[in-house]
N, C-alpha and C positions, 0 to 999 in steps of 0.2 A: 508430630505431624498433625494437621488439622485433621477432623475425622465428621469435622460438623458445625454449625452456627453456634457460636457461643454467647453470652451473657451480653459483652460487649458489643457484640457484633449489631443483637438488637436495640439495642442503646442508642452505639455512635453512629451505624449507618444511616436511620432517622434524623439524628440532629444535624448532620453533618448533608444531606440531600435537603433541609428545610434551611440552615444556614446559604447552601450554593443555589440553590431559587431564589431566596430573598436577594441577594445579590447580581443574579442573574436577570433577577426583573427590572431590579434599578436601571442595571446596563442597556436593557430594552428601551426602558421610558425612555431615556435620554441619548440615543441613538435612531430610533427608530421612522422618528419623522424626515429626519434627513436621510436615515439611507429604512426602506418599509424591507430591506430584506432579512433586518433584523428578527420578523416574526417568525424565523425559523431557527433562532437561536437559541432558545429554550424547548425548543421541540425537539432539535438538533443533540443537545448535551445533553438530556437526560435519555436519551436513545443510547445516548453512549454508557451512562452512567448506569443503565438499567441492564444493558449489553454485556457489563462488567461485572454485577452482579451475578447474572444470569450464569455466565463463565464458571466463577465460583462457586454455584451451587450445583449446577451439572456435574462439574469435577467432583464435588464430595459425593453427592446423592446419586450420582447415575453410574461415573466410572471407578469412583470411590478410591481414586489418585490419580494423580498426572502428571505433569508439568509444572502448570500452575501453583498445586500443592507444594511441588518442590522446591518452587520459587518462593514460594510464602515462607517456607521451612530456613530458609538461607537470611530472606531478608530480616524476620526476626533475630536469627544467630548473631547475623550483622550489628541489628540497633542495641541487642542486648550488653554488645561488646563497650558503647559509648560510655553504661555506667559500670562495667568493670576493667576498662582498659581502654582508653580512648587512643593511645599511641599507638595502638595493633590495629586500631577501627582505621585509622587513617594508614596504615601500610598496607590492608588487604583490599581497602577500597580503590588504592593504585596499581594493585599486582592485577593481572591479567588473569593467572593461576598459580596454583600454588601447590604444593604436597601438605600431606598430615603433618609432617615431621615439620615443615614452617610454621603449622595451626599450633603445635604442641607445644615448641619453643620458646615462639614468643607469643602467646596469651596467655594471661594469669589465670584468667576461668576458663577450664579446656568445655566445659558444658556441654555441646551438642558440636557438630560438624559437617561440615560445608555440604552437601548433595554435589554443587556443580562446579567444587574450587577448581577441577582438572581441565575444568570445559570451558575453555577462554571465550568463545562465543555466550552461551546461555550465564557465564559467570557475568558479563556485562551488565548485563538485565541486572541482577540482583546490584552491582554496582548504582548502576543508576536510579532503581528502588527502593533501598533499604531504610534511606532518610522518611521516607513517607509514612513507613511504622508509629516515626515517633510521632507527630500530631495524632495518627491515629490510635496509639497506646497499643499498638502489636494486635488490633481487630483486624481481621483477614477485608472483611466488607470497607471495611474505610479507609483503608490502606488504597484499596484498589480504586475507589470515586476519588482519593484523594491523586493517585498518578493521572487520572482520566482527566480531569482538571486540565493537566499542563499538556497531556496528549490532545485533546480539542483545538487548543489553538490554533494550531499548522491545520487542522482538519476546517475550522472555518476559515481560515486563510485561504485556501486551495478552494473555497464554496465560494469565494470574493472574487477571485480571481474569472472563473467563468461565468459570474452573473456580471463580471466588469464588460464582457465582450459579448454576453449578449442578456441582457437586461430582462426583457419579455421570458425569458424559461427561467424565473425565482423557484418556483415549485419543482419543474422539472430534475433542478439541478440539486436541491434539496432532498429531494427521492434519492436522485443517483451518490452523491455524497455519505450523507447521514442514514439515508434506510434503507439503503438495502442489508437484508437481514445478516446474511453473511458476516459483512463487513461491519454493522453494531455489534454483534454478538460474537463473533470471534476475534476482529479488532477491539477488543475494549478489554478485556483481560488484563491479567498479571502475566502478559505472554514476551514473548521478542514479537511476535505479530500487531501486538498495540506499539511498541516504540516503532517498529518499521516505518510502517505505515504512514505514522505522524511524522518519520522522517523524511520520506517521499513528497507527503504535503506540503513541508516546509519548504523543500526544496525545488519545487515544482513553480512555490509564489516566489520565492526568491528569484529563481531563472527567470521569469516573466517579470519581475519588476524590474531588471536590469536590462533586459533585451528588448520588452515593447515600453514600459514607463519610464525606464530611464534615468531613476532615481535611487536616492538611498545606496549608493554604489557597495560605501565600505562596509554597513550592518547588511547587506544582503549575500557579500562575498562570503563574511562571517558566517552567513545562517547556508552559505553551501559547504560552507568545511565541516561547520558542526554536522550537516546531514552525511556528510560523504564518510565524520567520521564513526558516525553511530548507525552508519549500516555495514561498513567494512568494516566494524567490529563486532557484527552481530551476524547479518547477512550478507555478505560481499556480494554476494551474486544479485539482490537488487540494483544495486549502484551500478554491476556490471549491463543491468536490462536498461537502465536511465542513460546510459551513454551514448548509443544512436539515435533517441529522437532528439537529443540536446545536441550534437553535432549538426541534424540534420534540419530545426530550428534555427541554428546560427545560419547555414550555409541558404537556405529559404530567406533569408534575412537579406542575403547578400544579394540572393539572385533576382526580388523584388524590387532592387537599386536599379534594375534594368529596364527604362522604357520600354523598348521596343524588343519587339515579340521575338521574333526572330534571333534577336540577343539571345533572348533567357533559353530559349528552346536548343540553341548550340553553348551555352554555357552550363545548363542544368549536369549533363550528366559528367562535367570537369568536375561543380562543386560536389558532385556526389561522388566521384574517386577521391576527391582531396579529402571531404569528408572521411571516407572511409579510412585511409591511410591514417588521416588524425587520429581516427576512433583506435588504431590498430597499434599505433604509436603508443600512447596515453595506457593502455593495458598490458603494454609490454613494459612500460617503466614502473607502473604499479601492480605489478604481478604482485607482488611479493606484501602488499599492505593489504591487496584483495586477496589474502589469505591461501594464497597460492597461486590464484586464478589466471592464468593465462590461456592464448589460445587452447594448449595442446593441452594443460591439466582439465580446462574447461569439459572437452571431449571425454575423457578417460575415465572425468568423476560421474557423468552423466551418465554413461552404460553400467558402471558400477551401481550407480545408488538406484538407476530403475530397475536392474536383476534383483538386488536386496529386497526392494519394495513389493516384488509380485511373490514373496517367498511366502509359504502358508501359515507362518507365523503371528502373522497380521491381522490373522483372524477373518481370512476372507473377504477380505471389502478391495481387493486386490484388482486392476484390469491389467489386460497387452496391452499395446498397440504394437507389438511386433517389435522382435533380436532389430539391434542395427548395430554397425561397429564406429568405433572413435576417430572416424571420419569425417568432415565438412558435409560430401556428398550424399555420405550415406543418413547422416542426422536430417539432410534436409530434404530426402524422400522421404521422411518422416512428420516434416511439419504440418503439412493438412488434421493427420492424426493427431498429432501435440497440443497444436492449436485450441482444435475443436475441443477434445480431451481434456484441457483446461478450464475452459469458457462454458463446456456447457457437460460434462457426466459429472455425477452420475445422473443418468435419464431416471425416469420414475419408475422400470422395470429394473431397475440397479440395484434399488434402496434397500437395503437392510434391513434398516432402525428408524427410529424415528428422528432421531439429527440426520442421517441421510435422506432421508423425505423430504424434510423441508430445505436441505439443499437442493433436491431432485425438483421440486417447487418451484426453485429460484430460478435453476438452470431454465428448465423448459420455459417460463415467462422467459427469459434473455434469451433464446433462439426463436421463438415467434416474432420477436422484437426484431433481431437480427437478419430474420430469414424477411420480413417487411418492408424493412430497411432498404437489402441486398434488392430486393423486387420495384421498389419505387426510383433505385439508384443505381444503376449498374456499376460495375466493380471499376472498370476503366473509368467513370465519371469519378467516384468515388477517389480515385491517386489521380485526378487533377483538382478533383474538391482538397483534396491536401496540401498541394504546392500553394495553394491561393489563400489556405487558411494558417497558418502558425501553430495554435492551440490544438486545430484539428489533427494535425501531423501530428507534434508531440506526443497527445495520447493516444494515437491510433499506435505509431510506431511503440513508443514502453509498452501497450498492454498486448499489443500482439509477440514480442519482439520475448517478451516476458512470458506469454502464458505459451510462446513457443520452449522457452529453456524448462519452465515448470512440468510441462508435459509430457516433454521427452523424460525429464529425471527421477519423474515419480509416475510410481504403479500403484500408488494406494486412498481409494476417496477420503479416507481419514485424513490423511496428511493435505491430499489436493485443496480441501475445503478450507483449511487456513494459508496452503502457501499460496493461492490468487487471489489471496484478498489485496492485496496495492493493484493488481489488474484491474478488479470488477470495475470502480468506479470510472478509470478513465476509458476503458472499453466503452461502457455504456454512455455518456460524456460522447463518446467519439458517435455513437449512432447519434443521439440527440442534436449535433452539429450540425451533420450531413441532412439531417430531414428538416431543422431551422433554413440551413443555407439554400439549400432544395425549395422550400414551400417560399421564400421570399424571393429568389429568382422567377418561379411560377408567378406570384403577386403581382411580380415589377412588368414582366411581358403582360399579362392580363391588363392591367391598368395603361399601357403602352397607347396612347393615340393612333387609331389608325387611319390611313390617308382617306379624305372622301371621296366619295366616287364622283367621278367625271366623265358624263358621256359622251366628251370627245376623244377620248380615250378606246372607248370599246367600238 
């Protein structure tokens, strides 16, 4: 197990952050004039890279194991296997899970042993990591810039996407993306929280390039199965948050074909049953690939794993929001609390530690924000600012839709701090819209010619 920075670590992490600058600035020079929102790409990735770091040393020096640790511990076992047995390297890196008794049989060097072979989800992760060892010669630090690499991409992909539709927020949209702290430093790891994430992003530009640009049909179909299949192998339950604002995108889609007002205003709440039913359809045929998830497990897992969560095991960083049973009705006189609960505690009278402070930090900047928002926009303008917008909908519905199921299923700020990180961005994304679309409505009547006066008139 890693216990601390080693030899290597100081070596290849240095050469390997001054080899991906050098590179990184190239790709600036020769991009940049044509599209200037390039100047947030190296500001951008090393945020990430630094983030990842960061991960890894907190986990040695602060918790002193974790996750992370465990995942390092696997993915070496893994690359060690390439020069003692490369024919076992390639069966376990297709198995799902596996027992001892498969590790024992067939590898020649039984050496060390898997942490996560039992756990088909977390065992993913080291699947899809283990390769990145070898460049980096089994160093913990550059293993992890070296995954952050190919995790960035979806993540500037998804920062194109909304400077594509409103041009004027580069910086804005650069904040909400790349820095908010949370989301650098706990998305950027050796976690499932960094592939998540960058799979969300993928799939976010994907669906947008298909439905508003209208290109690239067959690589962006691809780049949704790949996301749909590396979050229902890791976290089901994201893909299950991404499926109502992507139905409810399409069917906006449809109902903007409609001229006239009075259309869309008696067809809206048809495409929203249809919607629904599709949504309702589609998770009932893949119950079983979303890892069980259907309506009624969806329900059952949720009261179980938020009772787990508040046990005192946890070492105190524990909230309520109050018993509810595995009920439609009863989960969603719960969602104000869920919602909220996700998006914005722990408060800064919460805080424990000093990781929960400066989450308590982030929160409270994102409810000032929100509560501004909510005050310059009323909540009813705000759900027709969404039928009008696309983008708006999308991330409003995932991050709400999302930090409602987060909410409800976890009691513990440990855990909440990494599972809403895929929310933060489009959450905040979704205010940034609303007070764009808001302030240039204000602009366009402001600047409105008004009739002159005529005093045969009065």
């Amino acid at each position: 197990m890693v216990s601390g920075v080693t030899i290597s670590d100081l070596i290849l992490a240095p050469i390997y952050l001054f080899i991906i600058f050098m590179i990184a600035k190239r790709i600036v020079a020769n991009r940049i004039e044509a599209e200037p929102c390039y100047k947030y790409f190296i500001p951008g990735l090393f945020a990430k890279m630094f983030g990842g770091i960061g991960v890894c040393l907190i986990y040695m020096y602060w918790y002193g194991g974790g996750d992370t640790i465990a995942y390092f511990h696997d993915v070496k076992v893994m690359a060690e296997l390439l020069y003692t047995d490369p024919a076992s390297l390639f069966y376990f890196t297709t198995q799902e899970s596996f027992s001892w008794i498969d590790w024992s049989l067939i590898t020649l060097n039984l050496g060390d042993y898997p942490i996560y072979s039992r756990d088909e989800h977390a065992w993913f992760v080291v699947r899809c990591s283990w390769f990145f060892a070898l460049p980096a010669f089994s160093s913990f630090l550059a293993t992890v810039i070296l995954l952050n690499i190919i995790t960035f991409i979806p993540v500037w992909k998804l920062y194109k996407v909304f400077i594509r539709e409103f041009p004027n927020l580069q910086r804005e949209f650069a904040i909400t993306v790349f820095f908010i702290p949370s989301v650098a430093f706990w998305g950027s790891g050796l976690l499932k929280d960094n592939i998540t994430f960058s799979a969300v992003c993928l799939y976010s530009h994907a669906f947008y390039s298909i439905l508003i640009l209208k290109r690239g049909y067959l690589i962006h179909i691809l780049q949704i199965y790949f996301s749909y299949y590396i979050l229902t192998s890791i976290k089901p339950y994201i893909f299950f948050a991404l499926l109502p604002g992507s139905i409810l995108w399409m069917a906006s889609i449809g109902l903007n074909k409609f001229d006239n007002r009075l259309v869309r205003n008696v067809t809206a709440p048809a495409l929203l049953v249809l919607a629904g039913l599709a949504g309702y359809f589609v998770l009932s045929q893949m119950g079983d690939k979303l890892g069980g998830l259907n309506v009624d497990t969806v329900l059952e897992k949720a009261v179980a794993t938020q009772q787990d969560l508040k046990m005192d095991y946890y070492g105190g960083n524990s909230f309520d929001i109050g018993d509810f049973e595995a009920t439609p009705t009863s989960m969603l006189s719960k969602a104000h609390l869920a919602i909220s609960a996700a998006l914005f505690r722990p408060f800064l009278w919460e805080a424990r530690n000093p990781v929960m402070l400066i989450s308590a930090v982030e929160n409270s900047i994102l409810l000032i924000f929100s509560i501004y928002i909510l005050f310059k926009v009323r909540v009813i303008y705000i759900l027709r600012l969404m039928m009008r917008h696309h983008l708006l909908l999308f991330s409003l519905a995932f991050s709400l839709f999302f930090s409602f199921g987060v909410g409800l299923s976890t009691s513990n700020f440990g855990s909440m701090v990494r599972y809403k990180i895929p929310a933060m961005p489009f959450f905040l994304a979704s205010l940034i819209i609303a007070r764009e679309i808001i302030l240039k409505e204000k602009a366009a009547k402001e600047d409105k010619p008004q009739p002159e006066y005529n005093p045969a008139l009065t």
